[in-house]
N, C-alpha and C positions, 0 to 999 in steps of 0.2 A: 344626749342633751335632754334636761326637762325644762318642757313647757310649760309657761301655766293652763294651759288646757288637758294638761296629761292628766289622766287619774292614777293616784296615788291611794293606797287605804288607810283604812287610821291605823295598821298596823304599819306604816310606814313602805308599804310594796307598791313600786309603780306598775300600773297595768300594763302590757307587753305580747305581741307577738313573738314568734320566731318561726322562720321560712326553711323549710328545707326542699329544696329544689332537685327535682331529681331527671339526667337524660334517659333516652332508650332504653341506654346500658345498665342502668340504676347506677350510674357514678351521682355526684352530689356537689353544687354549687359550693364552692369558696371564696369569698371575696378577700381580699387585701385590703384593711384598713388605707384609707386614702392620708397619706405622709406620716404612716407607722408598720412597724415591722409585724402586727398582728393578722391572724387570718379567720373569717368569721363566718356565719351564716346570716341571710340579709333579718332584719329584728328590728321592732320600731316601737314607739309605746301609740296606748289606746287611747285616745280623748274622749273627755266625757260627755256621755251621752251615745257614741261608738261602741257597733257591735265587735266584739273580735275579729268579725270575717270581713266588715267595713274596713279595720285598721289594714286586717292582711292585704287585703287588695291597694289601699291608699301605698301602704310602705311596699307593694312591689314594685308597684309606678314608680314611687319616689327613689329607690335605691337600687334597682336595677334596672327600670323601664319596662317591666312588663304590664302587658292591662292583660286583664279577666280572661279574657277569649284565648289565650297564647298560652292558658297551664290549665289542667285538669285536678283537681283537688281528691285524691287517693285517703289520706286520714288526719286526724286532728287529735291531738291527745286528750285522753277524757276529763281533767282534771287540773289547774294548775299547776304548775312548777316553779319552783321557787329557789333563787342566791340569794345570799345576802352580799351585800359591799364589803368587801375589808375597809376597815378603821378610815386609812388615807385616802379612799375614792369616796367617802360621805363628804357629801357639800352641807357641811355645819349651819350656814348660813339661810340655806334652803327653805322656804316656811311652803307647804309642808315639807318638813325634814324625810328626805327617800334612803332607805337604809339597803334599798335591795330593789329586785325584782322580780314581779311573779306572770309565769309567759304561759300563753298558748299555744302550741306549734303546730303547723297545720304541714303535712307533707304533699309536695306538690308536681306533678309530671309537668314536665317539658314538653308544650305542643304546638312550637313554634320552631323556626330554622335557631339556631342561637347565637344569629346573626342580630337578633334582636334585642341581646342585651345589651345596655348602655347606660350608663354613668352620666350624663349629661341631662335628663328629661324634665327636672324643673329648674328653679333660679335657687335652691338648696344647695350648702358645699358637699359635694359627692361624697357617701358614706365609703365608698368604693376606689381603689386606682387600678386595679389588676382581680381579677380571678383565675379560677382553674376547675378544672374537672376532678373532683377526690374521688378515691375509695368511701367506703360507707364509715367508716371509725376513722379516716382521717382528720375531722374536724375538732376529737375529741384533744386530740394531740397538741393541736395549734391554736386553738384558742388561746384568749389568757386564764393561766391557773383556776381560778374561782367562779367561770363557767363549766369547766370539766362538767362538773357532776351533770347539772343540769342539760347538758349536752350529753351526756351518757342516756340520763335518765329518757332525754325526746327519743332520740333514735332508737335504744331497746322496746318503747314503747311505738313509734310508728315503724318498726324494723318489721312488724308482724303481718303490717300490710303490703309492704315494699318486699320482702322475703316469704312469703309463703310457705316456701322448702326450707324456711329455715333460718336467720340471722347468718349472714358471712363469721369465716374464723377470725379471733381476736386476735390481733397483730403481735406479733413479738413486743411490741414496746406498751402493750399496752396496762400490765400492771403500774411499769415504772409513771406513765401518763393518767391511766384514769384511777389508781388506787386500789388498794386491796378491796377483798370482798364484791367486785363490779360485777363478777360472773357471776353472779347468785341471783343478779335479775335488778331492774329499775329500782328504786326511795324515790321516792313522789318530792320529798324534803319539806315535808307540813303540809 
């Protein structure tokens, strides 16, 4: 949903986090869209006058109930990342018109029991009905289509911090999911 306090640029990108959560194990948060079959990573946009690290913290509270103290902040990608909409998810209407959006993603340990996450923590309709624990490339999979990339693009890019020894192996399905030419390394995408 955009707000009018969201910033948006004049290139039409709304400014954005995106959260990647990670246990002990280095498994990686997944939420279940709350009354859709989609599965995501938690992501919020930045309002203006908000720093990036302001929004990350606001939209953890807000969509999965963490505060500050309960995750350790491991890496953040250097540069933004950018989708665009396809055609039928642009709200025409929209002034400013948002054609896309360009995120932050910040990778973040788990330093709490996770008994602490929860869906209920403001008077907000839950972004969330369900999660799970993924693999590292699962999320690339189950998003919807046209975050692929940029969900490629986070993880290859915070994978460095999270993997040391190394990026985990690409899954058997993952040509069919994240596209040709993906092993050859992150597109920033402008």
């Amino acid at each position: 949903m955009v707000r009018d306090t969201d910033f948006i640029d004049a290139d039409g990108y709304r400014a954005n986090v995106g959260i990647v959560l990670m246990n002990a194990d280095r498994r990686v948060f997944v939420g279940g869209r709350a009354g859709a079959r989609g599965w995501q990573f938690p992501q919020g946009g930045i309002r203006r006058g908000e720093r990036p690290e302001q929004a990350l913290y606001r939209e953890l509270a807000e969509e999965i109930g963490l505060a500050r103290d309960q995750v350790e902040e491991i890496a953040r990608t250097q540069k933004w990342l950018r989708y665009r909409l396809p055609p039928q998810f642009v709200r025409r209407n929209s002034v400013p018109l948002c054609i896309g959006q360009k995120q932050r993603w910040f990778l973040l340990r788990l330093a709490a029991d996770e008994s602490a996450l929860r869906f209920d923590s403001t008077d907000q309709p839950a972004e969330f009905d369900r999660w799970r624990w993924g693999e590292w490339w699962d999320a690339v999979r189950d998003v919807i289509w046209f975050k692929r990339r940029v969900y490629s693009n986070a993880l290859h890019e915070l994978g460095a911090q999270a993997f040391p020894e190394g990026l985990p192996p690409y899954p058997a399905w993952w040509e069919e999911h994240a596209g040709a030419g993906r092993r050859a390394g992150p597109d920033t995408g402008g």
